[in-house]
C-alpha positions, -999 to +999 in steps of 0.1 A: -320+350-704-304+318-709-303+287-692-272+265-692-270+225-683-241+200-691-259+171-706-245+136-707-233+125-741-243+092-733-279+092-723-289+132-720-294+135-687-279+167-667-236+162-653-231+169-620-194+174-607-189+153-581-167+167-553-153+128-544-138+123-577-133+158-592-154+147-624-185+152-640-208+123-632-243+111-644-261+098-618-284+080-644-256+059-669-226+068-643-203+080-672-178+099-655-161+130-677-129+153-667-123+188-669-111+185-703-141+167-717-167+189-701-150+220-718-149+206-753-190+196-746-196+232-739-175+241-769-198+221-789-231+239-768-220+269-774-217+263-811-252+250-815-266+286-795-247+307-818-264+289-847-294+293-825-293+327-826-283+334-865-319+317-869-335+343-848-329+370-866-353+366-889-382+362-865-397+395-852-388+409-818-412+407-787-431+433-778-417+463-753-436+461-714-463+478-713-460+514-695-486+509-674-473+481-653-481+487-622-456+489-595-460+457-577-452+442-615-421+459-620-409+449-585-417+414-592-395+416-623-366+438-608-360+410-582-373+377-597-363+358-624-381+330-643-363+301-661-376+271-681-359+235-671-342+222-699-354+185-684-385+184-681-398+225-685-408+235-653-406+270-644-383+279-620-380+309-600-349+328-585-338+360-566-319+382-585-285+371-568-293+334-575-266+320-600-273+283-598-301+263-588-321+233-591-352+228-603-381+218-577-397+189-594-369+165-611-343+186-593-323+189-627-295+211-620-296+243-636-270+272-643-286+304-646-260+319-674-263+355-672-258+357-634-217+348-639-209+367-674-199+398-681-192+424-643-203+390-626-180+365-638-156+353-616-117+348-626-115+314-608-134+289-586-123+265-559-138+235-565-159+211-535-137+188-523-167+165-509-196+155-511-229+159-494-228+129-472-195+137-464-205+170-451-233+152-432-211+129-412-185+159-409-215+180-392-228+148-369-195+146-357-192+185-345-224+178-325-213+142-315-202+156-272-230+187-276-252+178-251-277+205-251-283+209-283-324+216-295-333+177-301-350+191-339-319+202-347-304+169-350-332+158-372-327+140-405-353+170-420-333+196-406-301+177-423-314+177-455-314+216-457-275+212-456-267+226-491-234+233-512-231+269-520-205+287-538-199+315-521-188+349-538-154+365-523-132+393-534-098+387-527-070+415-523-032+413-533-014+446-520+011+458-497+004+477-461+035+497-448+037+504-411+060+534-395+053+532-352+075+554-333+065+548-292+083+552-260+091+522-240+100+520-200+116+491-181+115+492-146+137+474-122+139+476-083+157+459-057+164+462-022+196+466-003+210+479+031+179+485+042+168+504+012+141+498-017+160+510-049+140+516-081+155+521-119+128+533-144+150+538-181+134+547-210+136+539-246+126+547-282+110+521-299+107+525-341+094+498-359+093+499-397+073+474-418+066+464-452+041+435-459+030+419-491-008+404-488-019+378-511-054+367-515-072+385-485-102+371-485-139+390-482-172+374-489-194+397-508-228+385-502-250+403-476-269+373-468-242+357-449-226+368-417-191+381-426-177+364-385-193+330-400-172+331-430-142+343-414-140+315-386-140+288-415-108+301-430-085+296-446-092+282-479-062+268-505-061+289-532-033+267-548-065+247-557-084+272-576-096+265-615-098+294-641-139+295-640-161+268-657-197+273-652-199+233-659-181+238-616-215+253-607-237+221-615-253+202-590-244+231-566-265+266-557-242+297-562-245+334-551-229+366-574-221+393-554-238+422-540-209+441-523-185+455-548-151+457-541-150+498-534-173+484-503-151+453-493-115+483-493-125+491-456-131+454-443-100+443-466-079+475-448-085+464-411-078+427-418-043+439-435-039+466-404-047+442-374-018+417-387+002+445-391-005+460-352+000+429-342+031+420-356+044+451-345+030+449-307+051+414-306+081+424-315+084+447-282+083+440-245+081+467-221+067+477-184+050+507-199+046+518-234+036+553-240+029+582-269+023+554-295+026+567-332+010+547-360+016+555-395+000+532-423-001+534-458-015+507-485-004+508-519-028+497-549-051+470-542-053+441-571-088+423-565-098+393-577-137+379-580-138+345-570-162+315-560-149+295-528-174+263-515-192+262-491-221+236-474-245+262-460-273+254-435-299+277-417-320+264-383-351+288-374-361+284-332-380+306-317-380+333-346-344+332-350-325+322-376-293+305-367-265+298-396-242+274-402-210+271-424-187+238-434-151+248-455-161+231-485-128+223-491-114+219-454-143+208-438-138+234-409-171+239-392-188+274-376-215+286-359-237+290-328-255+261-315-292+267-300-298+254-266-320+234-253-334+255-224-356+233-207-328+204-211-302+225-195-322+238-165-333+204-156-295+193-157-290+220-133-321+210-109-309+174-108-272+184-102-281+210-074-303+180-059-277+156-058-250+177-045-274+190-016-284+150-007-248+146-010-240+173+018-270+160+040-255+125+038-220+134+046-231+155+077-250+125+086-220+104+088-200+130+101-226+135+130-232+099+136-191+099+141-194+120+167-215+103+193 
C-alpha cells in the first residue's frame, strides 16, 4: 500500500494545512500554498506514480504468504499495517482504521492512501478551522471556574495528547412523515351558590406532518462515544470541500467501521424524536389519552464525510475519560474527573466553619440574655 505526503516545492519538506489560514504551510521555508495549488502538486504526484508503476511491470511479483503462517501472524497482518516514511524511512505502524498519521521520530505527516479510496472515500471534508494552540487555550478556558478537577489533568503532558482528528460521519438527507390521532380533555371548574361545578370536554387531536432532513449527522467510528459527539453539534456543512487527501495532512483521521445499514436505526430515532416533539408542542391539554403514532421515512440519501475534531483521552484510576472540541465551532464536551480527596476536604472545612459559626452566634445570643 501506498503512502501519500504533499511535499513543498520549495525545499521538500512535508505541507501541513494550517487551520488559521486555510493554506498549506511549510513549517521549514514558510511557503504558504492554496487549495488550488496543492491540487495541481498532486496532479503532478500522481503522474510520477503512474510512470512509477508502468516501470514495475517488468520486475517479477513477490512471492504469495506462506500457508503456514501461523495464527498469531495473520492476526498481526489482518489488523496492522506497516508504512515507510517518505522523510526520513522509518517504519510506521497503524490499526487497520488509521487513515492519517504521523510518523514517531521526525513526526513527518503521513497519509495512509488506501484507507480513503475506493468504499472508504469520503464525498467531502470539513476542514479545521483552528489550530492546536487555539484548541489549547479553548480547553484551559472550559476548566478556568472547575475547581475540583484532578490536578494531572491540567498538566502541560496531559495537554499535549490534545490531537486533531477527522472524524468519520454518515450523514442522511430524507423525509419522516408523522400521522398522530389522540384524544385531548380540558377541564374547567368553578364554584357558585354554594356549589363546586366541574366541565371536563373532550377533543380530537390529528396532527399530520411532513419533514425534510438534511445532513443528519452519525459518527461511524466505534471508538468514540456516540453522546460525546452529539453534545458538540452542530457542525456547518456550508463549509464542507469536495475531498482532498492533501485536508488530512498534519492531522490523524479515522475511516469508518459502522456502515450506513448500521447508522438507519440511530439516524431513524434522531429524525423521530424531532418529529414527537414537534408534534407534542403543538397541543395543550389537561389529559391526553389513546395516542396514535404513525411514521413513515422515505429513501434515505447518505453521504460519507470527514468533520474535525481535537480529540483527547485522560486515564484515572483505570478509566478512560474522553474529551471532544468542534473543530470548527470550538464547542467543548465531556465529563470531568474529580478530585475526591479535594472535594471532601472542601466539605470538612465548610461543615467546620458553619458549626464554629453556630457555636459563636449562640454565644452571642446567650451572652445577650444575661
Amino acid at each position: 500500500m501506498d503512502v501519500k505526503s504533499y511535499d513543498c516545492p520549495n525545499c521538500g519538506a512535508n505541507l501541513q494545512f494550517v487551520p488559521d489560514k486555510q493554506k498549506f504551510c511549510c513549517e521549514y521555508c514558510l511557503g504558504e500554498f492554496t487549495e488550488t495549488e496543492i491540487n495541481q502538486l498532486a496532479q503532478q504526484s500522481l503522474e510520477r506514480e503512474e510512470e512509477e508503476e508502468r516501470k514495475k511491470h517488468d520486475m517479477p511479483e513477490e512471492a504469495e504468504v506462506s500457508e503456514e503462517q501461523s495464527e498469531a501472524e495473520k492476526e498481526f497482518a489482518e489488523n496492522t499495517r506497516l508504512y515507510q516514511c517518505p522523510t526520513c524511512g522509518a517504519q510506521i505502524v497503524c490499526d487497520s482504521n488509521t487513515a492519517a498519521s504521523f510518523c514517531y521520530y521526525c513526526h513527518s505527516p503521513v497519509i495512509l492512501k488506501g484507507r480513503v479510496e475506493g468504499m472508504y472515500r469520503p464525498s467531502k471534508v470539513l476542514p479545521f478551522s483552528f489550530g492546536r494552540d487555539k484548541a489549547i487555550e479553548c480547553f484551559n478556558e472550559w476548566l478556568k471556574n472547575k475547581r475540583y478537577v484532578q490536578p494531572e489533568f491540567k498538566t502541560d503532558k496531559q495537554m499535549e495528547k490534545l490531537t486533531g482528528l477527522y472524524v468519520p460521519f454518515w450523514i442522511a438527507d430524507s423525509k419522516m412523515k408523522t400521522h398522530f390521532t389522540a384524544k385531548g380533555f380540558k377541564v374547567k371548574s368553578w364554584t357558585s351558590g354554594g356549589y363546586r361545578y366541574t366541565e371536563t370536554s373532550e377533543y380530537a387531536i390529528t396532527r399530520d406532518l411532513s419533514i425534510l432532513y438534511n445532513g443528519v449527522p452519525g459518527d461511524g467510528s466505534r471508538k468514540i462515544e456516540d453522546s460525546l459527539m452529539e453534545a458538540i453539534e452542530p457542525f456547518d456543512y456550508s463549509s464542507l470541500k469536495n475531498f482532498d487527501m492533501a485536508y488530512l495532512s498534519g492531522f490523524f483521521a479515522d475511516k469508518y467501521d459502522v456502515k450506513k445499514e448500521e447508522m438507519y436505526p440511530r439516524i431513524y430515532e434522531r429524525m423521530k424524536a424531532y418529529n414527537d416533539e414537534i408534534v407534542n408542542s403543538s397541543y395543550s391539554y389537561s389529559r391526553v389519552t389513546d395516542k396514535h403514532c404513525d411514521t413513515s421515512v422515505e429513501k434515505i440519501k447518505w453521504h460519507y464525510i470527514l468533520l474535525p475534531v481535537w480529540f483527547m483521552t485522560f486515564n484515572h484510576d483505570g478509566k478512560t475519560w474522553e474529551y471532544a472540541i468542534n473543530g470548527q465551532t470550538g464547542k467543548i464536551a465531556g465529563e470531568l474527573p474529580v478530585d475526591e480527596k479535594k472535594l471532601m476536604r472542601n466539605k470538612i472545612l465548610l461543615g467546620i466553619t458553619v458549626f464554629l459559626l453556630i457555636l459563636i452566634g449562640g454565644f452571642f445570643l446567650g451572652g445577650a440574655f444575661h
